[in-house]
N, C-alpha and C positions, 0 to 999 in steps of 0.2 A: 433771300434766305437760303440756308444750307439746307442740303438733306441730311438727314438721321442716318448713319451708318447702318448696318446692318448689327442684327441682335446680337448678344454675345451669348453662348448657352454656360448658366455655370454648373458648372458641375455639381449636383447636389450629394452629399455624404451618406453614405450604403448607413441605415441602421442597424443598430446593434441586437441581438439576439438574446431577448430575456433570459435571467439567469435557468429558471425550470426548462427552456428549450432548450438551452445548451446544455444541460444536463443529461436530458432525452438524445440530442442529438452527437453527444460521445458514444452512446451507444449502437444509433444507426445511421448519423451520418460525419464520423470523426471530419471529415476533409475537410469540407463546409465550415464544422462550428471551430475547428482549431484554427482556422482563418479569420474567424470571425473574433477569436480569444485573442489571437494575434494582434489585430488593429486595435483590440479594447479591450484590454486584458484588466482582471478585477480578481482579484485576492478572497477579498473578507469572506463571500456567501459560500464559494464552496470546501474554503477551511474549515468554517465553522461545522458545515454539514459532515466532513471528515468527523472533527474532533466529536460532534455528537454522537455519531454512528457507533464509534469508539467506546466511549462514555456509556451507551447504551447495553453494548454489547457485554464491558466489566462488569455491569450494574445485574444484569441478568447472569452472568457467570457466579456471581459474589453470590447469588438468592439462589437461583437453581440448581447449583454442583456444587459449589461451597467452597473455602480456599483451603482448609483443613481436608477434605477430601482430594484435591488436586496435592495440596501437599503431601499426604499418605500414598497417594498412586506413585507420584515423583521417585518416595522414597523405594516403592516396592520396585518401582522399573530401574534402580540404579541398582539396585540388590545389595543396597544397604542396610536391609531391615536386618539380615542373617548374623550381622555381626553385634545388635543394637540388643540390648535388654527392653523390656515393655517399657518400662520408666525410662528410658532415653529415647524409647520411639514418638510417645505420647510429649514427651517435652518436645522434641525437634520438630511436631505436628504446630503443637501449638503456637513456638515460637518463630514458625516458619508461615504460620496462617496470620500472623498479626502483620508480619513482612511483607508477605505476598500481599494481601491486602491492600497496605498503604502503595506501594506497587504499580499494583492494579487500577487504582482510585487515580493515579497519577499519567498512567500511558494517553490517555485523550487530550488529556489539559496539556502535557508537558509535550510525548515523548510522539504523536503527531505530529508537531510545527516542527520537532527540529529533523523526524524524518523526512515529511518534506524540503523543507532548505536544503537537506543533503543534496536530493537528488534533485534538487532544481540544478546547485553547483554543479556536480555530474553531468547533467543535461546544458548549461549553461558550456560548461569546457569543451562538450564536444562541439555543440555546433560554433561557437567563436574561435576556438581553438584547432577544431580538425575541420572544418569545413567554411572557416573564414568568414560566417555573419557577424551580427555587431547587437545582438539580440541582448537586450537589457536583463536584469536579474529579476525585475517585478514582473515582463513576460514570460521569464521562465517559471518562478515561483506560480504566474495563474496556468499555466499550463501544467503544471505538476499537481496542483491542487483538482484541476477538472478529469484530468486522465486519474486521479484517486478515485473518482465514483467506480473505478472497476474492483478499485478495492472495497470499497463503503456497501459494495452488492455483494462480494464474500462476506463482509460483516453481517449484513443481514441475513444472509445463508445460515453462519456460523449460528443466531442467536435463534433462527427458525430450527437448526438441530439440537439447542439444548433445550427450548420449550418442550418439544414433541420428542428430543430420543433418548436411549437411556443413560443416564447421568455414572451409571455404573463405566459405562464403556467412552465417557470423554474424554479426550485427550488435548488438554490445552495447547500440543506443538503440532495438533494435526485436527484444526478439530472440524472441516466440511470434506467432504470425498470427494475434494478436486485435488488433492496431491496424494500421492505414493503413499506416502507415510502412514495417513488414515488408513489405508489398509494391511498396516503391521503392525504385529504384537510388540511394543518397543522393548517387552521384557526380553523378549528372546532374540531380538536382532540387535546388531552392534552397535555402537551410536556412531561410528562415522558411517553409517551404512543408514542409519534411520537421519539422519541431518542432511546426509544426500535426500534420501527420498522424501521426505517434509521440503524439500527446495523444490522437487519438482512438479510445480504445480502451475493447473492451466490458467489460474486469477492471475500469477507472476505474469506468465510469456501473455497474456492479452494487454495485461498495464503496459508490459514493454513494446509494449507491440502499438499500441495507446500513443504511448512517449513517443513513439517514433514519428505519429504522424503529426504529434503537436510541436517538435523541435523542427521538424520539417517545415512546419507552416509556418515558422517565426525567419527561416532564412529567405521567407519570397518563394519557394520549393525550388531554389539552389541546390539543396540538400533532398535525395531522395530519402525516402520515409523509412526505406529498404535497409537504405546504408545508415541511418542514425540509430535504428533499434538493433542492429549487429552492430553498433557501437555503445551501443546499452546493454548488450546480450556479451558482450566482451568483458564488461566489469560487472555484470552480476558472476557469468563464472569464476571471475579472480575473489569477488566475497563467497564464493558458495566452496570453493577449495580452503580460502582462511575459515571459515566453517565448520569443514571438516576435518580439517586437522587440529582446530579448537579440540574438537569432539573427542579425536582421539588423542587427546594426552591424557 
């Protein structure tokens, strides 16, 4: 009779990192869970937790500040009001709160998914394109959706200041004290000079900063985490100059 070769070890498959851990652990341990998004990457839990955050966030704007008030400020910071009679002020109020509104009601559902797909594409170009992986588009799309909890935590910031601050002094284009702009009077400052500083804020460079070490982890760390978020930090600048020269026409 023969002998029995020796055992084979097989290699058993690293599990995966429940969704609330990876959650947690974008925040303190990116390296780790973007690797771990990497081999088993999942879409649906934390889209949706975006989209809710979102939804949550209009839903308390709509009730606590009001869209007829955000629109009346709009109008006073563009210095519209000077040329307006009360009866065109009050019309433009009203018919700019029923807009704003539907709007509003719309950015979680709609205008979420397709901000992420943008920057999944973005993300997706740089590392295929400038740095030669072969990273799929539904890895990039879950990496773009879990590097959003940096955003979904400004969200909760933003809805923590309109419970608690004064609804007089909210500003829909700046509205938590992590960028610039919340700390200017937009009446009196220029708007390509207020659209700069509403850009620079520190939720932005930590997501990009985020992206960087999730697009990294999808190349095998090919790609330094270094060099892919100055390749995200390269076309935020090119959207924040179209921007501001939006602003200033």
């Amino acid at each position: 009779m023969g002998t029995a070769g020796p055992a084979v070890a097989v290699p058993q498959e690293q599990p995966s990192m429940s969704f609330l851990s990876r959650v947690v652990g974008v925040f303190f341990s990116p390296g780790e869970t973007f690797d771990d998004i990497a081999r088993k990457p999942n879409i649906l839990a934390p889209l949706i937790v975006g989209i809710l955050a979102t939804m949550a966030f209009s839903e308390v704007m709509l009730v606590k500040i009001g869209m007829e008030r955000i629109v009346r400020t709009q109008l006073e910071q563009s210095g519209r009001l000077s040329s307006m009679t009360p009866d065109q002020v009050e019309q433009a109020v009203s018919q700019g709160a029923k807009v704003g509104a539907i709007i509003t009601h719309l950015i979680g559902p709609v205008v979420v998914p397709i901000v992420m797909l943008i920057i999944a594409a973005v993300g997706l170009g740089i590392v295929n394109l400038i740095f030669g992986a072969k990273t799929k588009f539904s890895t990039a799309f879950s990496v773009t959706c879990y590097a959003n909890m940096i955003g979904v935590l400004g969200t909760l910031l933003g809805i923590v200041m309109m419970l608690f601050g004064d609804p007089e002094h909210f500003n829909s284009n700046a509205p938590v004290p992590t960028s610039l702009g919340f700390f200017m009077d937009q009446a009196h400052t220029s708007k390509p000079l207020f659209a700069l500083a509403t850009s620079l804020d520190l939720f932005t460079f930590w997501f990009m900063a985020v992206l960087g070490i999730g697009f990294a982890a999808t190349t095998n760390r090919k790609a330094k985490s270094s060099s892919v978020f100055m390749a995200f930090l390269a076309v935020w600048v090119l959207y924040v100059l179209a921007k501001v020269g939006f602003a200033s026409i």
